[in-house]
C-alpha positions in Angstrom: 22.4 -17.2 16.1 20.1 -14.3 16.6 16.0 -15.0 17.1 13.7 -12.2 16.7 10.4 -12.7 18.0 7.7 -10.4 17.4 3.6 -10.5 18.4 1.5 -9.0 15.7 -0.9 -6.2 16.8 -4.3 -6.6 18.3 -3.3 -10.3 18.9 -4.0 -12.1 22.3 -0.8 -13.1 24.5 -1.1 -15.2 27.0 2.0 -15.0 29.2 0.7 -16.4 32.5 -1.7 -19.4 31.1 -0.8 -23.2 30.5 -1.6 -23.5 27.0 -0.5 -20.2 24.9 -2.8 -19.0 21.7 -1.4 -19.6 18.3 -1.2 -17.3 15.2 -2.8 -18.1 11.7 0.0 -18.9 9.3 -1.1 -15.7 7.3 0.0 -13.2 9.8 3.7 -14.5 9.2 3.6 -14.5 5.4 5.3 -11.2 5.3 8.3 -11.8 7.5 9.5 -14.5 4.4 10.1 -11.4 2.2 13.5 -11.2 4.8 14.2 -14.7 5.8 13.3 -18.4 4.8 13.4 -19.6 8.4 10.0 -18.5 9.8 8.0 -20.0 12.6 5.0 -19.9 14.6 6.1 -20.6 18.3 2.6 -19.9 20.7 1.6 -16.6 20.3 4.5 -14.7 18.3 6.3 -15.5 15.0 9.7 -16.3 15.4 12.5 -15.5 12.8 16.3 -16.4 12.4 17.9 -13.9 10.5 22.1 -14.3 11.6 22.5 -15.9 7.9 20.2 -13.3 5.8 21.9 -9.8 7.6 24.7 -9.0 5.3 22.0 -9.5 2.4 20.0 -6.4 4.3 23.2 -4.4 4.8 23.7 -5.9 8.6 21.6 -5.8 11.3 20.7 -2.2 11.6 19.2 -2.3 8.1 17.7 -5.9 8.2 16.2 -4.1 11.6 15.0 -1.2 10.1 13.5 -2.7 7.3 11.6 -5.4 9.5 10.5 -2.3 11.6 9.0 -0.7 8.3 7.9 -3.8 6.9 5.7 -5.1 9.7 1.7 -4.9 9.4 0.2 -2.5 11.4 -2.7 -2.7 13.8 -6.1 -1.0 14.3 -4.1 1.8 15.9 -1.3 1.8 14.0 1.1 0.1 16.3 3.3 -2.9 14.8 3.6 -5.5 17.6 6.0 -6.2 19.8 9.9 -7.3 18.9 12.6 -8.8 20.9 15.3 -10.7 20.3 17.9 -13.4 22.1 19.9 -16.2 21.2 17.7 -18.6 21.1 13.4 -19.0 20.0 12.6 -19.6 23.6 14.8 -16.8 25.3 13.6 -14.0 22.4 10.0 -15.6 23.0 10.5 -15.2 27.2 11.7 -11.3 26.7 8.6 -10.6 24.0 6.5 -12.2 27.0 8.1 -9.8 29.9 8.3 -6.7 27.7 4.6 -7.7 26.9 4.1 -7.6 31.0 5.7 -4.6 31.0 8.3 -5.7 33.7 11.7 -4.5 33.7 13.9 -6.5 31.6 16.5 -8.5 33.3 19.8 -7.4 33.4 21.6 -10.9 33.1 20.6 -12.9 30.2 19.4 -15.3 30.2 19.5 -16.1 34.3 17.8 -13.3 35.1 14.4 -14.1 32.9 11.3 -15.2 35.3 9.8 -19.1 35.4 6.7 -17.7 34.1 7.9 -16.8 30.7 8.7 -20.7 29.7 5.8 -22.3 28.6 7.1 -25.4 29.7 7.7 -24.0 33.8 4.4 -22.0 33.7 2.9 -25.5 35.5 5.5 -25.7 38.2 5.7 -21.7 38.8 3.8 -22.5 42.2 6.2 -25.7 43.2 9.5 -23.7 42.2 8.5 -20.7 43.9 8.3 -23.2 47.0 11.9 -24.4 46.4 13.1 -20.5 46.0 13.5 -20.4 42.3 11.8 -17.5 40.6 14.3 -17.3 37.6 15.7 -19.5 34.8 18.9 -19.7 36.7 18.0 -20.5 39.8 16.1 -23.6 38.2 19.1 -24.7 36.2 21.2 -24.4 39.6 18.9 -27.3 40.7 20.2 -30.7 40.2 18.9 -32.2 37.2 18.4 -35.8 38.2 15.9 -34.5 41.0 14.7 -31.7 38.1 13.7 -34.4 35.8 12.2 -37.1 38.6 9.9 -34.1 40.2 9.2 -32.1 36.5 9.2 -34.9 34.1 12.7 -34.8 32.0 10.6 -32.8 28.9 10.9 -30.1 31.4 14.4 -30.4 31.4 14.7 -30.9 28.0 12.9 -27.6 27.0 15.0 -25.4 29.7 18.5 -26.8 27.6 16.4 -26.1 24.5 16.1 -22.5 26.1 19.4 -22.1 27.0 21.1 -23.2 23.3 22.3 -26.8 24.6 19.4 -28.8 23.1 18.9 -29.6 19.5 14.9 -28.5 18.4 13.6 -29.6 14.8 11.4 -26.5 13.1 8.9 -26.4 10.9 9.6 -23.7 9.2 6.7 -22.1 7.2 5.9 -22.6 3.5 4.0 -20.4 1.2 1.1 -22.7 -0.6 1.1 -22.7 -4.4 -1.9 -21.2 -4.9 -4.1 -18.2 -3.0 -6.9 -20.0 -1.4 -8.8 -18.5 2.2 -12.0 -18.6 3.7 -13.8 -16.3 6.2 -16.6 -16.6 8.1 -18.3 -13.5 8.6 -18.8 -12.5 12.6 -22.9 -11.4 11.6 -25.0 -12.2 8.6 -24.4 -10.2 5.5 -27.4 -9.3 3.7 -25.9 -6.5 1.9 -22.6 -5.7 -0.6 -21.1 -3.5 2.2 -20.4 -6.6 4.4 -19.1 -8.5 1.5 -16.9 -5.8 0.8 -15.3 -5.7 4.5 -14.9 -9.6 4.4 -13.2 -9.3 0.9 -10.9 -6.6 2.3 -9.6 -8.3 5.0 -9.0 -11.4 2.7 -7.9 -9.1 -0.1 -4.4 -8.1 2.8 -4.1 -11.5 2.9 -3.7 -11.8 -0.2 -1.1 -9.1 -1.0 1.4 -10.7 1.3 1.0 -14.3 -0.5 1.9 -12.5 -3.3 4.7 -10.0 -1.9 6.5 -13.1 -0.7 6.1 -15.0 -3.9 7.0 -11.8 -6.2 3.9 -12.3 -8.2 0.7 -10.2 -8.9 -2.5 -11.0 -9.4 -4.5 -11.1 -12.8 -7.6 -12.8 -12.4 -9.2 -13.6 -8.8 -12.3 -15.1 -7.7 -14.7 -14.0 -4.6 -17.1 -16.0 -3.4 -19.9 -15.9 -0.7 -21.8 -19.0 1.0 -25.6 -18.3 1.4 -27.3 -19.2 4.8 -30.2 -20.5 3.3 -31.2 -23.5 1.0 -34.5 -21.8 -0.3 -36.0 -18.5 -0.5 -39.9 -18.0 -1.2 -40.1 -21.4 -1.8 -37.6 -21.3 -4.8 -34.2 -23.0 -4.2 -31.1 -21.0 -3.7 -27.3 -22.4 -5.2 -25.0 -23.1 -2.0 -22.3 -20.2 -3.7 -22.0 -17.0 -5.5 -19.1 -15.5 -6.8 -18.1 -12.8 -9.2 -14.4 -13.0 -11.1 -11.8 -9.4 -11.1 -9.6 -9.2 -13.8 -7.0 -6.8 -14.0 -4.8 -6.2 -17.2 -1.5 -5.6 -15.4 0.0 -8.0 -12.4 -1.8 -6.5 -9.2 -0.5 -6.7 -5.9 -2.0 -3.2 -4.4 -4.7 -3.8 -2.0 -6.5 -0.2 -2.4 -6.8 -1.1 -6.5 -8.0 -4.5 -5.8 -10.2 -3.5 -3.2 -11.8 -0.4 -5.5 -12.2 -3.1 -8.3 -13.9 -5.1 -6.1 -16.3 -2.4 -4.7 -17.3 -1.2 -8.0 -18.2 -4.6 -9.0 -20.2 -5.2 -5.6 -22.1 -2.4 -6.0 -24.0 -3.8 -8.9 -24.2 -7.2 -7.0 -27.3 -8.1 -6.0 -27.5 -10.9 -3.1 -29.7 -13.8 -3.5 -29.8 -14.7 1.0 -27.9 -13.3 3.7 -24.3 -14.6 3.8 -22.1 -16.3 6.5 -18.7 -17.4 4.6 -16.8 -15.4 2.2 -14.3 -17.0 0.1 -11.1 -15.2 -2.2 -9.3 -17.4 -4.4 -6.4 -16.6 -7.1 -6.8 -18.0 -10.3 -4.3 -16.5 -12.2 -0.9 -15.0 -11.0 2.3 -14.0 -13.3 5.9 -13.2 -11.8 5.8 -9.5 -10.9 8.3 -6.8 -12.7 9.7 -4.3 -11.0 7.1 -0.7 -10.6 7.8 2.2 -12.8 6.6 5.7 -11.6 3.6 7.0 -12.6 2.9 10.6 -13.9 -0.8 10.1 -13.2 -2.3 11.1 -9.3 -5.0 9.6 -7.6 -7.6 12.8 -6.7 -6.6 14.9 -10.0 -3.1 16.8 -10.9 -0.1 16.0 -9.0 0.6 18.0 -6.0 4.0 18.2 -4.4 3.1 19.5 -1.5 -0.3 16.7 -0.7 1.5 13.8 -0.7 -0.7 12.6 -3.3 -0.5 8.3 -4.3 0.0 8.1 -7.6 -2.0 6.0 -9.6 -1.2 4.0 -12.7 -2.6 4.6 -16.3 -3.7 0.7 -16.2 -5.5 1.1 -12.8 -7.5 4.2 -14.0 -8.7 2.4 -16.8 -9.7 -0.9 -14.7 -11.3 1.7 -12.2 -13.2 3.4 -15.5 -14.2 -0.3 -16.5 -15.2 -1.4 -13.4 -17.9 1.2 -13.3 -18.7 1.9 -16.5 -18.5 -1.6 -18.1 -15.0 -2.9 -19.9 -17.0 -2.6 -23.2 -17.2 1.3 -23.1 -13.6 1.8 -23.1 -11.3 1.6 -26.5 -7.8 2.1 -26.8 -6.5 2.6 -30.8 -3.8 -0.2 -31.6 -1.9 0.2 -34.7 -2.2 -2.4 -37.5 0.5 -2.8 -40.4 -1.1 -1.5 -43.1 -0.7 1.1 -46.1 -4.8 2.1 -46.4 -4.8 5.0 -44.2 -8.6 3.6 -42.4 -7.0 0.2 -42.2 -3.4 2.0 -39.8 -5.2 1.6 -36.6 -8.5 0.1 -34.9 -10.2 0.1 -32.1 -10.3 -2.5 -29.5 -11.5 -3.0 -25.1 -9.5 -1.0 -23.4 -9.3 -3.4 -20.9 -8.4 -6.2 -23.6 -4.6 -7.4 -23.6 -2.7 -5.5 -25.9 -1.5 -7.4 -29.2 2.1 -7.1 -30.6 2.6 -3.3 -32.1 2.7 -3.3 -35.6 6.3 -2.0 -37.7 6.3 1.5 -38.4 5.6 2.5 -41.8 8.0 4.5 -43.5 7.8 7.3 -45.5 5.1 10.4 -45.1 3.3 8.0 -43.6 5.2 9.2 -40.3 3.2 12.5 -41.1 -0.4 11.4 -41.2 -2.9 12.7 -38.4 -3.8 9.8 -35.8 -7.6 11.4 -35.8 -9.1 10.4 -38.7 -13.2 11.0 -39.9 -15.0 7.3 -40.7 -16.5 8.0 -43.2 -14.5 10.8 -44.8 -16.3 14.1 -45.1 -16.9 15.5 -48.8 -15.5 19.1 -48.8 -17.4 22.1 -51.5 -15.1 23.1 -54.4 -14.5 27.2 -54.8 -12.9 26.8 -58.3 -10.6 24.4 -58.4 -9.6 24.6 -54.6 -11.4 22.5 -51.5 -13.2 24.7 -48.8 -14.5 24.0 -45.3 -17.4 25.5 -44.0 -16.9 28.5 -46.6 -13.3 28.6 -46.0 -10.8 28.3 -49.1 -8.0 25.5 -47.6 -4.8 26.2 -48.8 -2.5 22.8 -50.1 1.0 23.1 -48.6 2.0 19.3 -49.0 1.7 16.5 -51.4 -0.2 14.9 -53.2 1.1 11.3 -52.0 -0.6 8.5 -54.3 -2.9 5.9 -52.0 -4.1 2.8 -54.1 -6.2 -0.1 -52.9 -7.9 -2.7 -55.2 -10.3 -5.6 -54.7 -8.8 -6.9 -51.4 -9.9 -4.0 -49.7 -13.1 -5.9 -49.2 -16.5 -4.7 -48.7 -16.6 -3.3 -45.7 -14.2 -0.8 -46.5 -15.4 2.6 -48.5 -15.7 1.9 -52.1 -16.8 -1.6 -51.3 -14.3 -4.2 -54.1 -14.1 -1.3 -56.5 -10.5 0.4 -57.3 -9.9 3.4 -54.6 -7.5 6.1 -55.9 -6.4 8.9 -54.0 -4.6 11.8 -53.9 -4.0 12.7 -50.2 -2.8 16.6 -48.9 -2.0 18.5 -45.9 -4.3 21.5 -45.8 -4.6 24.5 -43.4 -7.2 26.9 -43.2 -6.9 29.8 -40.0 -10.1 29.0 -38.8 -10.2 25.0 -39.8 -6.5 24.6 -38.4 -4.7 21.5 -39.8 -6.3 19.0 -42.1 -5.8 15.9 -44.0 -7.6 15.6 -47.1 -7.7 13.8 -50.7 -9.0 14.1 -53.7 -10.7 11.1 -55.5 -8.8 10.9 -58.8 -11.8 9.3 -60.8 -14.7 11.6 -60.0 -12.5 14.7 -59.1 -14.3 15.3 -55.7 -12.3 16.4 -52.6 -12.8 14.9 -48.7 -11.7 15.6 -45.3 -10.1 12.5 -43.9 -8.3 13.8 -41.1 -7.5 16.5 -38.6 -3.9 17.3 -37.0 -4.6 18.1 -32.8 
């Protein structure tokens, strides 16, 4: 079997005390994206990977990927690895290359007393007897071992050395996103919301990576210090809902969603607790590439992120307000004002309506609401003094009392005789000519 143990960055070790610190499950959500058999042991995260490195391409690409994969740090460091044939022996070397000893050149004899949790009591009395390594304590004999130590001392050092059997409890991912903070000072400001709802938001993304889901709708909440302000009473929480139109997993989107919507927030007391919750999560599909760059056009040479069409507009909503944005959807329909409408950008798109077939494939996607009447010069239609020429039609457009009133013309009978014009200062143009009065309109311009 091969162990890997690794201590996360900017975490406290504590090789030489009697009762080692412990890791929040949530700094070893990531490592599942490799292996199923995660642990906390102490202070480090443990992982058995000897049945998931032919799915990585063997152990130099499960190892590279792990090296790539791993959070980084305040200073961009990403922890400590080592690895041995058991939890306890990859745990002991993380400990001495944490020391920064030399590592032992017999394994695992050579590793000192002091880097098994379970000896770190009895370094003193062992050191007394001569024994300053794992071997020279398992030289001892283990009837006196167990009646001087107790026998779970003897039980962990087989453990150690791959002779004992050791139950795990390997870690599971909950169901559903669901973490609390509580802040280090008061917040009485957005800003300090916004760090707290950071740090939760990284959390966050590696519940998702390891389920393969993204995020659509979340939920961040704040806990107010105070009961009552000015005598009027305050609600125990706050919160404020992001929605995003696509699965999410990216925390720099999610995190400029959220500051755009904490900027207009206004806080009713200073805060102590922040809380992020998911609400909604779908099964991610794979990423494409995006032609769009975050900062303005693409440059090879900057290294620019790009930036999806769906998080600009999200962005764009965020801080202009989702009801200022419109997207045309196409609608199946023959009446030319009726072929498309406007709806929230930010709305979920409905099924595309069928193509229509015939010149319809032709008509402009710009079209004037409510068409513009055009000046006659003879017989022919002109635009601001200019004599359009016809070069295609007429194509017949009739629509009777289901147009309804809010369409032009009201219930009454609409014919129409609809033409591609050009003019060389006008450019392309889509315009008709109302068969019952005779009078010509602009209905549409070609980009």
């Amino acid at each position: 079997m091969r162990w890997l143990a690794w201590l996360p960055p900017a975490e406290a070790c504590l090789p030489g005390a009697g009762a080692a610190a412990t890791l929040p499950e949530e700094r070893a959500w990531w490592a599942l994206r490799f292996t199923p058999r995660v642990a906390l042991l102490e202070e480090a995260v443990l992982l058995e990977v000897s049945q998931v490195e032919r799915l990585w391409g063997g152990w130099p690409g499960l190892w590279a990927q792990l090296q790539a994969g791993a959070p980084m740090g305040a200073q961009g460091g990403a922890g400590l690895w080592a690895q041995g044939a058991t939890a306890q022996q990859a745990l002991a070397l993380l400990r001495v290359r944490r020391s920064g000893h030399r590592l032992p050149d017999r394994l695992p004899h050579g590793l000192p007393v002091e880097a098994l949790t379970a000896l770190q009591p009895h370094a003193a009395a062992l050191a007394a007897l001569g024994c300053r390594t794992w071997g020279q304590v398992r030289a001892l004999p283990r009837a006196g071992l167990a009646r001087r130590f107790g026998a779970g001392t003897l039980a962990a050092l087989d453990r150690a050395w791959g002779e004992g059997t050791q139950s795990w409890r390997w870690l599971q991912l909950p169901e559903r996103f669901e973490r609390e903070l509580e802040l280090a000072s008061l917040a009485e400001s957005s800003g300090g919301l916004l760090q707290a709802g950071q740090q939760l938001l990284c959390v966050l993304r590696e519940w998702l990576r390891a389920r393969q889901r993204g995020a659509l709708e979340l939920e961040l909440s704040w806990h107010h210090c105070l009961r009552r302000l000015e005598g009027r009473p305050l609600p125990a929480w706050q919160s404020l809902v992001l929605r995003t139109a696509e699965p999410a997993q990216e925390v720099e989107h999610l995190g400029r969603l959220l500051a755009e919507r904490l900027a207009r927030q206004r806080l009713e007391a200073p805060v102590d607790r922040v809380a992020l919750r998911s609400l909604q999560t779908v099964p991610l599909q794979p990423a494409h590439p995006s032609l769009l760059a975050r900062g303005g056009v693409p440059d090879p040479g900057a290294g620019q992120e790009a930036e999806s069409w769906q998080q600009l507009l999200e962005r764009l909503g965020a801080r202009l307000g989702p009801e200022r944005l419109r997207r045309p959807c196409l609608e199946a329909d023959h009446r030319p004002e009726c072929m498309q409408r406007w709806l929230p950008a930010l709305q979920p798109a409905p099924r595309p309506a069928a193509p229509t077939a015939g010149a319809s494939a032709l008509w402009p996607t710009w079209l004037l609401r409510p068409p513009r009447e055009l000046s006659l010069r003879g017989d022919r239609p002109c635009l601001d003094g200019e004599r359009l020429r016809l070069l295609a039609g007429p194509q017949r457009v009739e629509a009777g009392w289901w147009a309804g009133p809010q369409q032009d013309g009201g219930g009454e009978l609409a014919q129409r005789d609809y033409f591609v014009a050009h003019g060389e200062r006008a450019g392309w143009l889509w315009v008709f000519r109302d068969r019952p009065t005779g009078a010509w309109f602009l209905q549409g311009v070609y980009a």
